[in-house]
N, C-alpha and C positions, 0 to 999 in steps of 0.2 A: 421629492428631491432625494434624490442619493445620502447613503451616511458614507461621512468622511472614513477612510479607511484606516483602522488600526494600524499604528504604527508597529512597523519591521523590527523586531531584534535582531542584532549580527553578533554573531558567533565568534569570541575573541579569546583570547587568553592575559590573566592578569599580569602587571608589569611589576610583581614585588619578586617573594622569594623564588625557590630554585625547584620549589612543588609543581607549578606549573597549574595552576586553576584554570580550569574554565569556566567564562565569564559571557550573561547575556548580555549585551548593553541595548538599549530602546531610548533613540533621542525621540523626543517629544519639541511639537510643534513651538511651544513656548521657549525653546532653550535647554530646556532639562535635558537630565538623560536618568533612564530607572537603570539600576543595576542588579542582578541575580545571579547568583550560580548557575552553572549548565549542568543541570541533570544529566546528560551524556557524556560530559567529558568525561575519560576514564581516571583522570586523578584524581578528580575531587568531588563526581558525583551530585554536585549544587551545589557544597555547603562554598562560605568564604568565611574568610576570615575576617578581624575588625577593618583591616587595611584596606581588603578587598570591598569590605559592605560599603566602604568610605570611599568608594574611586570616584564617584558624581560628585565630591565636594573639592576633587584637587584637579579636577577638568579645565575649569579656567583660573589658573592663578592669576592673581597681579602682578604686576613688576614682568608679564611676558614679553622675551625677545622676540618684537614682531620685523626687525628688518637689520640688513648688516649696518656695522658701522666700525668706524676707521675713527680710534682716538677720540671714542664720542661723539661723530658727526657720524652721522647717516651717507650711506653710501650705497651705490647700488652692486646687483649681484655678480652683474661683468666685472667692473673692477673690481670687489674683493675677491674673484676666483681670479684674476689675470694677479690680483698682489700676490694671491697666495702660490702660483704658479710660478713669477717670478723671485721673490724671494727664495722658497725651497730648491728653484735650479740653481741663483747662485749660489747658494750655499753651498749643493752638491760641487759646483766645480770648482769655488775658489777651498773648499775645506774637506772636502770628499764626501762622498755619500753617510757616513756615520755623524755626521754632523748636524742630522735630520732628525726629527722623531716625532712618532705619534704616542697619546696617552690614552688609550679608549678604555669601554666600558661594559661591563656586565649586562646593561640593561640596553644596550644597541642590539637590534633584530643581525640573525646572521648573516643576512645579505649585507649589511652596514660592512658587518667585522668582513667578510671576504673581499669586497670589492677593497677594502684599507689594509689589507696585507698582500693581494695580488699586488697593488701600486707600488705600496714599499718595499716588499721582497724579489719580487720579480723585474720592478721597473725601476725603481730606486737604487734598489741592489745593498739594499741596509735591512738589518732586522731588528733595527731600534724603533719596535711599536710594542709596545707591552701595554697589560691593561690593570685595570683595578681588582680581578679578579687574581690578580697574585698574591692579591691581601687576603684570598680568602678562601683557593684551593688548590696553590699551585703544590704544595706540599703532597697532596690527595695525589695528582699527575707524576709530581715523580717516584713516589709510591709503587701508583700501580705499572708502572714503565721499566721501574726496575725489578720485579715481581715476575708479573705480566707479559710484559715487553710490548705493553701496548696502552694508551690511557682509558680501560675500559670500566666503568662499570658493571659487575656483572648482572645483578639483579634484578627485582621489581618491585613495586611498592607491594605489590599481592606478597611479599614473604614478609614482611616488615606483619601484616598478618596470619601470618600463616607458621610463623616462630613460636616455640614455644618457649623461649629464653629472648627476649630480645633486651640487649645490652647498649645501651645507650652513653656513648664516652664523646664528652664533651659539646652536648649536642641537647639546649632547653629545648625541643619540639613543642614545647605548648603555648611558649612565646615566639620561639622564633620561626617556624615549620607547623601554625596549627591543623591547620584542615589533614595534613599529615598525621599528626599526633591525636586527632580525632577520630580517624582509621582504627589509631593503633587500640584507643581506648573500648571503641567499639569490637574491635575484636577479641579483648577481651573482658568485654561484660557476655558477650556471648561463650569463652571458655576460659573461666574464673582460671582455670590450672595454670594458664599461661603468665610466666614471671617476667618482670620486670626491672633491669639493675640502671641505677645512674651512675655512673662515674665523672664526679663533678668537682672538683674544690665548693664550689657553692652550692647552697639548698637552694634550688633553682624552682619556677613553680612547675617543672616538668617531676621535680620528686615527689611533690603530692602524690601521684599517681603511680607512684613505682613500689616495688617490693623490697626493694634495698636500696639501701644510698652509699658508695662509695666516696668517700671527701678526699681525695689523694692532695698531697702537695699540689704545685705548680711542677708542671712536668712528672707527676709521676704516674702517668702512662704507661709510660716504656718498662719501664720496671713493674710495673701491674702484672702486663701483658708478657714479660719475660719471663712472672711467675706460674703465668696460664701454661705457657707453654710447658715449664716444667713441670708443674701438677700433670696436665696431660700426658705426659710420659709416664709419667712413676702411676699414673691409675691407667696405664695400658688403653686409653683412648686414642690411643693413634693411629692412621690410618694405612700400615705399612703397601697393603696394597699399590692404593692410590699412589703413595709415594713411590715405589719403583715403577711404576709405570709412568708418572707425570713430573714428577721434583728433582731439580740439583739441589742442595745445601743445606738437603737436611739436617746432618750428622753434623756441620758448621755451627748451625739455629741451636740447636741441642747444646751444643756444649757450651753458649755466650748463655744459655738460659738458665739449665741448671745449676748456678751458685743462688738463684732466688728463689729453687726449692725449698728454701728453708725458709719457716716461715716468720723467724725473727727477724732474718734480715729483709727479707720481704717488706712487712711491717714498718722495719725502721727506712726504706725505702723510701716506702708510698705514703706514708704517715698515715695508715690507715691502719684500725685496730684489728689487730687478729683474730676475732672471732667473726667479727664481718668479712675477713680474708677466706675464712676455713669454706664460710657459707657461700659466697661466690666459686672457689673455685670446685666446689663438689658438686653445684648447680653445671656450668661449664663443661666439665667431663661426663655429666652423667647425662646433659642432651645434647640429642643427635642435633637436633633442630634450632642450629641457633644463627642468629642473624646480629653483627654489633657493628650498630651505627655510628658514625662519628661527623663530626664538623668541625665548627671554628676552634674549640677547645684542642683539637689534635693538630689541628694545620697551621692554625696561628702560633708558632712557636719555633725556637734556633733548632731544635730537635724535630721537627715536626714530621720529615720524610721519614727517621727513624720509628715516630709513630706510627704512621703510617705501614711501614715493614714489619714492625710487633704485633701488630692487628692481623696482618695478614698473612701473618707465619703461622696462627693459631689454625687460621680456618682452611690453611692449605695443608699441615701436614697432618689435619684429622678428616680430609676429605670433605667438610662442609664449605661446600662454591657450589653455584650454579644449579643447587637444586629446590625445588619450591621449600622456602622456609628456613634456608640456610645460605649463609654469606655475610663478603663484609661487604657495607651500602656507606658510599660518599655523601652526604645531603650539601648539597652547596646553597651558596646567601642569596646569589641574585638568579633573576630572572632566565637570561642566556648566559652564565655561565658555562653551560656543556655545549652552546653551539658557539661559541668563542673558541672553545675548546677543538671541535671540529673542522674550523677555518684555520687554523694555528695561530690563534689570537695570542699563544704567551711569545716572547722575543727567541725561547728558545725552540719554538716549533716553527713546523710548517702545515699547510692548510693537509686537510682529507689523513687527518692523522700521520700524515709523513713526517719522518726524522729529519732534521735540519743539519745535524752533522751526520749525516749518512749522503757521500755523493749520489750514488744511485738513485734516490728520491729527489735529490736536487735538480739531477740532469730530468726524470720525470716528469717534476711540474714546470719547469722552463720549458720542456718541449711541449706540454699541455698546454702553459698558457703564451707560448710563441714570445715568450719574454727575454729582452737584451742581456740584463744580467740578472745574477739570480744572490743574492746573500750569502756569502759562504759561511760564516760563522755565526752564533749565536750573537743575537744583539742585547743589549744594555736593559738590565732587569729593572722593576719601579723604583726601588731605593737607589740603585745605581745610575739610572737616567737621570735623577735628578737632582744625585749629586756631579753628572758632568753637566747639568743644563746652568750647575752655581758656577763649576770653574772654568766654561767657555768653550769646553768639548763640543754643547747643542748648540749649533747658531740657531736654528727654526724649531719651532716645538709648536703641536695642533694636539690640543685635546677636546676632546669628542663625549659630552655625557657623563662626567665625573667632576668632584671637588676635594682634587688635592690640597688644596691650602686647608682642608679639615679634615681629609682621611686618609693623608699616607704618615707613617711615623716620623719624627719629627719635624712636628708640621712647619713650624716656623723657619727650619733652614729651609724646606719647601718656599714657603713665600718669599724670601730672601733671593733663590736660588728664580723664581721666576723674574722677580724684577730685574734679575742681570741681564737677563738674556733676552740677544738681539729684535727678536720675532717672534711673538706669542699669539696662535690662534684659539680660539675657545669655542666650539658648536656648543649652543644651549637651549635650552627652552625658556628660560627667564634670564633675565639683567641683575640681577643679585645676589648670586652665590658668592662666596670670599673668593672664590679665584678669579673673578669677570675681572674685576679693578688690574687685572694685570695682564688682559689681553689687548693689544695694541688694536686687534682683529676681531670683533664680536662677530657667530654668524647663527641666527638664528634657525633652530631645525623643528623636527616635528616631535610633539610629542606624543602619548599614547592616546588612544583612540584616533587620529591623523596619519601615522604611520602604516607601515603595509607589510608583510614580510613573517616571517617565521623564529619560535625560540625552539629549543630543545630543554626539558627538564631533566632533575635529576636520575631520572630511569628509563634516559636515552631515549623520549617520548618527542617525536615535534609534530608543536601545534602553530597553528596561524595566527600573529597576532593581525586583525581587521581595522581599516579604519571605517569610521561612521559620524567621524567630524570632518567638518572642510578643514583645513590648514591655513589660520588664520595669520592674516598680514603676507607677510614674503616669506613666512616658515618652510621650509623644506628639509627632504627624507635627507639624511645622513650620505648615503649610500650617492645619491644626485651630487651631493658638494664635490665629494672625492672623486667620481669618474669625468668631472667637470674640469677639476684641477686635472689631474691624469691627462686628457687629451688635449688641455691646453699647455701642455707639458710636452707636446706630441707624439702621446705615449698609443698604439695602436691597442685593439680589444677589450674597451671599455665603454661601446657606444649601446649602454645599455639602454632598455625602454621602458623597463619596469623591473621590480624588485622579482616577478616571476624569471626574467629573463637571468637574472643573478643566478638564483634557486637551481636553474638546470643547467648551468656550466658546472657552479655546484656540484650536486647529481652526479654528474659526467666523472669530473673529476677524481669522486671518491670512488667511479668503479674502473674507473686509467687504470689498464696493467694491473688489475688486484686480485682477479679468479682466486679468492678467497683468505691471500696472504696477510689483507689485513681488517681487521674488526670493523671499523668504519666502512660502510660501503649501503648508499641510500641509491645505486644505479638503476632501480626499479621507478625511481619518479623523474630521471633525466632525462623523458619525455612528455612530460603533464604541459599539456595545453595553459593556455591560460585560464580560458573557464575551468578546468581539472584542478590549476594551483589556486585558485579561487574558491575550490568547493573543499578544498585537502582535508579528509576528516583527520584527529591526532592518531600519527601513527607512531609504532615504535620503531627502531633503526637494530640490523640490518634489515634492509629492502633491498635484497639482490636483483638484477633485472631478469631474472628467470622466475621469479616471486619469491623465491623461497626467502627466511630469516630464520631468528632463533631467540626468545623469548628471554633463554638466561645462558651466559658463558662460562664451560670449566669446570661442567660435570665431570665431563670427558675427556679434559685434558683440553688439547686446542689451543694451548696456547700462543702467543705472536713473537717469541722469541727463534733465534735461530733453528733450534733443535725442538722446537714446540714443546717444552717442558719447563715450569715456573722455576724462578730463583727462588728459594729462602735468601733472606739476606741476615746473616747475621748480626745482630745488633746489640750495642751494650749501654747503659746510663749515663748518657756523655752530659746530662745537665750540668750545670755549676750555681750557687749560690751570685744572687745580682744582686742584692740588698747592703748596705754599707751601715756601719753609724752616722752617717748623715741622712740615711735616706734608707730610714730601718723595714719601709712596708714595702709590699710587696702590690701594687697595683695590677688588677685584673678588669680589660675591658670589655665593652660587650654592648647589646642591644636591646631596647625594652622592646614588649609589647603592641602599640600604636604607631612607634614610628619607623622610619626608613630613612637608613642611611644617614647623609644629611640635612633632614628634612627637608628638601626642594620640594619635593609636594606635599607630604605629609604633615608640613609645621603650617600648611595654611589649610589643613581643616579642622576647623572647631571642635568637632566630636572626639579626634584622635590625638588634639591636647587635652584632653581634660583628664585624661587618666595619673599621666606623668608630668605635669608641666612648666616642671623647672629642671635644672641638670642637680645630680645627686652625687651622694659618693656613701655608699653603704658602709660603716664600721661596726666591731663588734664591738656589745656593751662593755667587755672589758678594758678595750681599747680607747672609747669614747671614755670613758671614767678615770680612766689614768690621762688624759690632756684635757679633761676641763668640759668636757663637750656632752651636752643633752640637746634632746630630740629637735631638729629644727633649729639648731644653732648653724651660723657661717662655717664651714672651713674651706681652710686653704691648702692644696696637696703640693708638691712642688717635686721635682728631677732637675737632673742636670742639664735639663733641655728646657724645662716651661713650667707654665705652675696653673693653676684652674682655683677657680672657688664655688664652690657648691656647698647645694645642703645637705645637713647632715643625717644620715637615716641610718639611726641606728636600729642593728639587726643580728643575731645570733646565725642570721642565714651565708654571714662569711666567718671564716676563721680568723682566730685571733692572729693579729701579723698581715693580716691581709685586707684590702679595700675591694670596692668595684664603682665605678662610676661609669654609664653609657657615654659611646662616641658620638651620638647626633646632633651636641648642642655647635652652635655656629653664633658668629658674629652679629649675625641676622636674628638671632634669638637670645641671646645673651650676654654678657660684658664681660666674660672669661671662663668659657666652661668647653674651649678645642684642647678636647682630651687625648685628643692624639698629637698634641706638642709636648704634653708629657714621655710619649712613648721613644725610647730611643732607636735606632735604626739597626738595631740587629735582626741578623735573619738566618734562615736555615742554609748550610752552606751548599747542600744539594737542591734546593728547590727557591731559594730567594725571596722567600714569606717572610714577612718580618714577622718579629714576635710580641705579640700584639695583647698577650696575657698575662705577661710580665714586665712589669718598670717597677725600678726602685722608687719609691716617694720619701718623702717625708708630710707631716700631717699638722696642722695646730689651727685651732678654732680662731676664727677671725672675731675680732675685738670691736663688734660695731657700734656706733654710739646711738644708730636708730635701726628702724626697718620699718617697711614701710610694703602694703599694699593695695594694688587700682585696680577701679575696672573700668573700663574707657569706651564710648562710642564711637571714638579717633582712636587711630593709634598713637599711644602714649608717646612722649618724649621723656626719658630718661633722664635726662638733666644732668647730666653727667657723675653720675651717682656709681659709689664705688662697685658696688653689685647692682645688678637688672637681670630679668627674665622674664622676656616676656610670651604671650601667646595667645594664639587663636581663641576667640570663643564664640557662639550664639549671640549677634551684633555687634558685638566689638572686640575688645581685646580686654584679655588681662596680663598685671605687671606684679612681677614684684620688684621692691628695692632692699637698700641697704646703705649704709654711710658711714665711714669712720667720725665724722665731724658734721654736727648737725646745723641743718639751713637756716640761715640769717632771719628769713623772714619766709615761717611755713606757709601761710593763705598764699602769699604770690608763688611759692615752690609748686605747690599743688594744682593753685592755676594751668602755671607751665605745663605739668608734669599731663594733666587731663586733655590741654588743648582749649582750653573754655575760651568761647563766644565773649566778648565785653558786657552784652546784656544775660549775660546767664543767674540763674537766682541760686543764692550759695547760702544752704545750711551748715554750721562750721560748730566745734566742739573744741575746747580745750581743758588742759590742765597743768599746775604745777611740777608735774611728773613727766612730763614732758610728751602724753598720750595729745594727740591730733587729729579729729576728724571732720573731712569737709567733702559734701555732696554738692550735686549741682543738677538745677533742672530749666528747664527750656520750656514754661509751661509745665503742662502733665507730665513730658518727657524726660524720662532721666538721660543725662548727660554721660555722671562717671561718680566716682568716689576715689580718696584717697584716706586710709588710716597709716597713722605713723604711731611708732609705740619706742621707746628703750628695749625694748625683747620682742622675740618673734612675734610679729601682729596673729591675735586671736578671733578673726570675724570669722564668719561661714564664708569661704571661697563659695560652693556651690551656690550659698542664697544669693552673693551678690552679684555673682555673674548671672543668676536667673533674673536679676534686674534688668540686663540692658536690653535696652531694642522696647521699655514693657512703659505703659503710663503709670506713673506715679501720684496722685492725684492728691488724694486725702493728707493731713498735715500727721495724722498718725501714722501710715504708711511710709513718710517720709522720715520719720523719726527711727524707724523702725530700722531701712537703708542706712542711717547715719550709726545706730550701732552696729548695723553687722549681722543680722539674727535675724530668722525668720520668725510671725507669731506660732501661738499654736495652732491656728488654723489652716498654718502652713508649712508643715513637718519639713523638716531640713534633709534631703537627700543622703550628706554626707559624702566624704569624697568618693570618685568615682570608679566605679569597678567593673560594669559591663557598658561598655563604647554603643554594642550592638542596642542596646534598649535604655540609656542613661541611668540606670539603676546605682547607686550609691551604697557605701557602707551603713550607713541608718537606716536606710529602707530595707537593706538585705537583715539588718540587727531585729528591726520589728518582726520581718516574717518571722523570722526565726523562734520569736517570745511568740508567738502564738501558736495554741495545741497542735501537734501531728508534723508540724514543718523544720525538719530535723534531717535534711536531705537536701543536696544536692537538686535531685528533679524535684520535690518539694518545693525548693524556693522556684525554680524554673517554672514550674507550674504558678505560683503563685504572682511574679515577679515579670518572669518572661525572662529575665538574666542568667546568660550561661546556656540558651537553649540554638542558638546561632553558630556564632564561632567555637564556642567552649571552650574560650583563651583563658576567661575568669574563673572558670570554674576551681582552678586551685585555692585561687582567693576566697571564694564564696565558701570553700571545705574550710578553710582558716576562721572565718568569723562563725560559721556553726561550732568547730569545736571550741572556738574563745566562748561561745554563750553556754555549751553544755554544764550542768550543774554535775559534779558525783552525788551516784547512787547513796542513799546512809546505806552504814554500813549494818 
């Protein structure tokens, strides 16, 4: 008899950040699927990160949208595309075409975003579609447009190695961008000489790994960067050449900069101390070789395109662009981010990098895509769309792969603003994100691994994402809804047949009329067969259809403005103080390690809760001590927009004056931790990025009368308890609580709170003090546990969640559950520190006390922790030097 034949790996690309991984996937006969890094891809060479190790746990959610429905009933996909066909026409005729809008998304494959801007721009005749990625690079686009004259990156990841300065402003690469930041490390453990600056308000754990740490104010970037510029001058690092040959504005850039030559005010600027000022900027001028990266810290902000110009004033008027080892490098958040960018995914572009207020380019792609009218003006940016979708401007609105009711700033006039309005479509992949509840139209699409179609990463790289799952229930590609609507619209040249077919209009498009005038141009693959888009290894873009491309931009000048010569744009410290006597801190957001976005997939895998798994809000000890607040206590932050409550973690790693609490917690995970209702709606006046780094709060420890924590074989019910958080684990779930006012009668609260059976067997604990513990088993089986305490409950989180799913058998054992604590014959993990291998702070604390293991690869070797992703590894440096004894003296 024949052996069954090994199962096929398909060649994909992972669906989180803007790195671009490649990913094997091998579904197995059972249901499974193995996941690996692709040894060939050229980003990431195998490695993944915890995210990525973690994709075969977010493959089949619950709660999936497997079919359309209309108001909660089920409905099929004729009539939701003929409602959605006919509500969007009338709107267009009884209110005009600006009356329409889409809300897409970073993490839709490019075919998605083109075929939904051809419809609306070209056939709609509105350019009210904007996406999520305004939140997180539009700043970066107008940047480099006003620069450039083009939205180019010029780069590669190969200089991010290949620097011998690489300057990192506002960008943690080891949580948020690891397998990137893994690059970086490795290259230099192979040449030690190579430096490393962070420019960060916070001790992020990308500073472990850095040679300096810059802590500037909030917003002060610009003024960093204004003093670079001036230090460059006066140490004669400038690149006069270069500059007559390539640059307007110089002599502009120059004079807005030099008042920060000085390096008092400098200093009192940036709020960064002057000897750490002296040593950056003499690092700076005295290498050729520098490369400074930026992200969300530069873009997220009312200033951000100004950052954006300060960064790239330095590296233009000293000639370092476009050549190995030198430049400035965008890192964006999501997935497709850059091939959004490509299609004219923001409201104010147009597709194949064409100018949307440039007639010329108008008339272009109208006569490319044989389209009726074309959008003449820019259309309605995210804040702005959805403050006309509150006052009645949107009659129809479709969003497509995003959850604004949790991630645009202020989130709560968001929800408000959705319940107004007439006609809410929502494509998703599950029936439970905070925005579903306001779609009149649910339509379920495909998610990753089921989908077909292409992303482009951060360094202009596009790879295929594959599917290798069937498309369960009525799920369908993105791309199918919209050219469904479109022709039932009777809109002509949409009768695609597959996302390949997308791909090479595409193609086409970006080589229309361009013999070279503009950066974008992939016209070497606008005729790839289908098996050819099928086999597409990752390439990087341009792909001329003569073959030719060009690896990095603006050695040489080249550039895509009129006269092909960069702007300087001069720029000066336009920040302003947001903070009030009511609202004295200075809130800074941002994203952990484990999770994504908000956590639509990532909150349902166990592994990738355990690290962080409640919402937080970092203080410094001084600031926790002056309101009352130790480690693990309630607080409540609050703005003139919303208020959160989180735990408290206190940390020297922000400044005094300032907070940070991650955006991913959601309704679905928490009982008030959407931190982006606190955020208000300001944004950068040239690029329309909210600012997302900065909210005023105010801060005071919540006064709870219990607290209380589960671990549950069900998922828990909250009970309507003033704080909840709860999350994934290894068989069930775990909760925590909280309550102003303690429950009448605990044994039946806890009941509730577990889910327990009538016949379940209950060992229960009490005391005077008001402490409460009550376990539950099924047989051998555990059920759950609930502790209640007056103060933060003290059991081992890790031992008790290594209970569920386990038999519990022996009367000792169960006693043992009921306090909380492992014996000693079962060492307590401790919380959790590497996702990749379950390793814990007590197990990382033990290596440590034993002879030799005094090292990073030490524990990795011993441990297995840190030798995968390498996201931990800063952590795992923290608890070596917390064990380190001093030498005597």
């Amino acid at each position: 008899m024949e052996a069954a034949a090994a199962p096929k790996a398909t060649r994909t690309t992972c669906p989180y950040c803007g790195v671009g991984c490649g990913v094997l996937a091998t579904p197995h006969v059972e249901g499974s699927v193995g996941i690996a890094g692709d040894d060939a891809h050229p980003a990431n060479f195998g490695r993944l990160c915890s995210k990525g190790s973690a994709l075969a746990e977010t493959l089949k959610p619950d709660r999936r949208l497997l079919h359309p429905s209309l108001h909660g009933a089920r409905v099929s996909w004729d009539a939701a595309l003929d409602l959605v066909a006919t509500r969007f026409g009338a709107a267009v005729r009884e209110h005009g075409p600006d009356s329409v809008a889409l809300y897409v998304s970073g993490q839709m494959l490019t075919e998605d975003y083109y075929v939904a801007n051809k419809w609306m721009k070209g056939f709609l005749g509105t350019a009210n579609i904007d996406t999520n990625s305004r939140l997180c690079m539009a700043s970066s686009v107008a940047g480099h447009k006003r620069s450039f004259g083009s939205d180019t990156v010029p780069g590669t990841y190969e200089d991010l190695e290949e620097a011998d300065l690489l300057v990192l402003v506002g960008a943690n690469l080891a949580w948020c961008h690891p397998v990137l930041w893994q690059r970086v490390a490795a290259a230099k453990a192979l040449r030690p000489g190579m430096r490393i600056v962070v420019v960060d308000p916070r001790e992020t754990a990308t500073v472990a790994g850095a040679d300096l740490h810059l802590p500037v104010r909030a917003d002060g970037d610009v003024p960093l960067f204004l003093g670079v510029l001036a230090h460059l001058e006066a140490a004669g690092a400038l690149d006069h050449a270069y500059a007559a040959q390539h640059l307007n504005g110089l002599d502009a850039a120059l004079d807005a900069a030099r008042p920060y030559g000085d390096l008092a005010h400098l200093a009192k600027a940036t709020g960064v101390e002057a000897e750490r000022l002296v040593d950056f900027l003499a690092l700076f001028a005295a290498t050729d070789k520098v490369v400074t990266v930026y992200s969300q810290g530069v873009n997220q902000s009312s200033v951000g395109t100004d950052k954006v110009s300060a960064i790239l004033n330095c590296h233009l008027a000293t000639g370092r662009i476009g050549r190995p080892g030198a430049g400035p490098f965008s890192v964006t958040g999501q997935p497709n981010a850059m091939g959004g960018r490509e299609v004219g995914g923001l409201a104010n572009q147009l597709a194949a990098h064409l100018d949307l207020a440039d007639p010329a380019h108008r008339a272009l792609v109208q006569g490319f895509w044989n389209a009726p009218t074309m959008a003449a003006t820019p259309g309605l940016k995210a804040v702005d769309l959805f403050e006309a979708l509150g006052d009645g401007r949107i009659r129809a609105l479709w969003i497509i792969g995003t959850n604004p009711v949790d991630s645009l700033p202020d989130a709560d006039r968001v929800r408000a603003a959705l319940k107004a309005c007439p006609f809410v479509v929502v494509s998703d992949i599950v029936a439970d994100t905070d925005t579903m509840p306001f779609a009149h139209l649910a339509l379920p699409a495909c998610g990753w691994g089921e989908k077909d179609g292409t992303v482009t990463n951060s360094e202009r790289r596009i790879s295929r994402q594959r599917a290798f799952l069937p498309a369960p229930g009525e799920a369908r590609p993105d791309w199918w809804a919209l050219k469904e609507v479109a022709r039932r619209m009777g809109f002509a040249g949409f009768d695609y047949g597959s996302a390949a077919a997308i791909f090479r209009e595409h193609a086409a498009l970006s080589a229309h009329e361009n013999e070279g005038r503009r950066d974008f141009d992939i016209g070497g693959l606008a005729d790839l067969g289908d098996l050819a888009y099928e086999q597409l290894a990752p390439v990087r873009w341009p792909i001329r259809r003569d073959g030719t491309g060009t690896e990095r931009f603006f050695a040489d000048g080249g550039f895509f403005t009129p006269d092909g010569r960069a702007q300087l744009v001069p720029v000066t410290d336009r920040s302003t103080p947001v903070t009030t006597p009511e609202h004295p801190f200075l809130l800074n957001t941002g994203r952990i390690r484990d999770q994504w976005h908000t956590m639509t997939r990532t909150g349902r895998s166990p592994r990738l809760s355990a690290h962080l798994a409640e919402p937080f809000c970092e203080i410094h000890p001084d600031d926790a001590a002056a309101h009352g607040i130790t480690e693990a206590d309630l607080v409540e932050i609050a703005s003139e927009h919303g208020a959160a409550i989180l735990r408290a973690l206190v940390t020297p790693r922000v400044a005094r004056g300032s907070l940070f609490a991650p955006m991913h917690w959601t309704e679905q995970f928490a009982s008030k931790a959407r931190v982006n209702a606190l955020v208000p709606p300001r944004v950068d006046p040239v690029s329309g990025q909210p600012a997302s780094k900065a909210a005023a709060v105010s801060l005071k420890r919540l006064d709870a009368a219990w607290h209380g924590f589960a671990v549950s074989s069900e998922e828990p019910d909250p009970c309507g308890a003033d704080y909840w958080a709860s999350a994934r684990a290894p068989g069930g779930w775990r909760l925590e609580l909280a309550g102003l006012s303690r429950p009448l009668d605990p044994n039946t609260f806890a009941r509730t709170v577990l889910r327990l059976p009538a016949g379940a067997e209950i060992l229960s604990y009490g005391d005077g003090a008001g402490h409460r513990r009550l376990a539950a088993f099924a047989g051998p089986r555990f059920l759950g546990a609930l502790w209640m305490s007056p103060e933060p409950v003290a059991v081992s989180r890790a031992y008790a969640v290594s209970c569920l799913g386990g038999a519990v058998a022996e009367s000792a054992t169960r006693f043992r559950v009921l306090a909380g604590r492992a014996g000693a014959d079962r060492p307590d993990p401790g919380a959790l520190v590497c996702s990749c291998f379950g390793v814990g702070t007590d197990d990382i604390r033990r290596a440590v006390a034993a002879p030799g293991c005094r090292s990073v690869a030490a524990v990795g070797e011993a441990l297995k922790a840190g030798t995968n992703c390498g996201s931990c590894r800063s952590e795992i440096q923290g608890l070596i030097d917390e064990a380190r004894v001093p030498e005597p003296s």
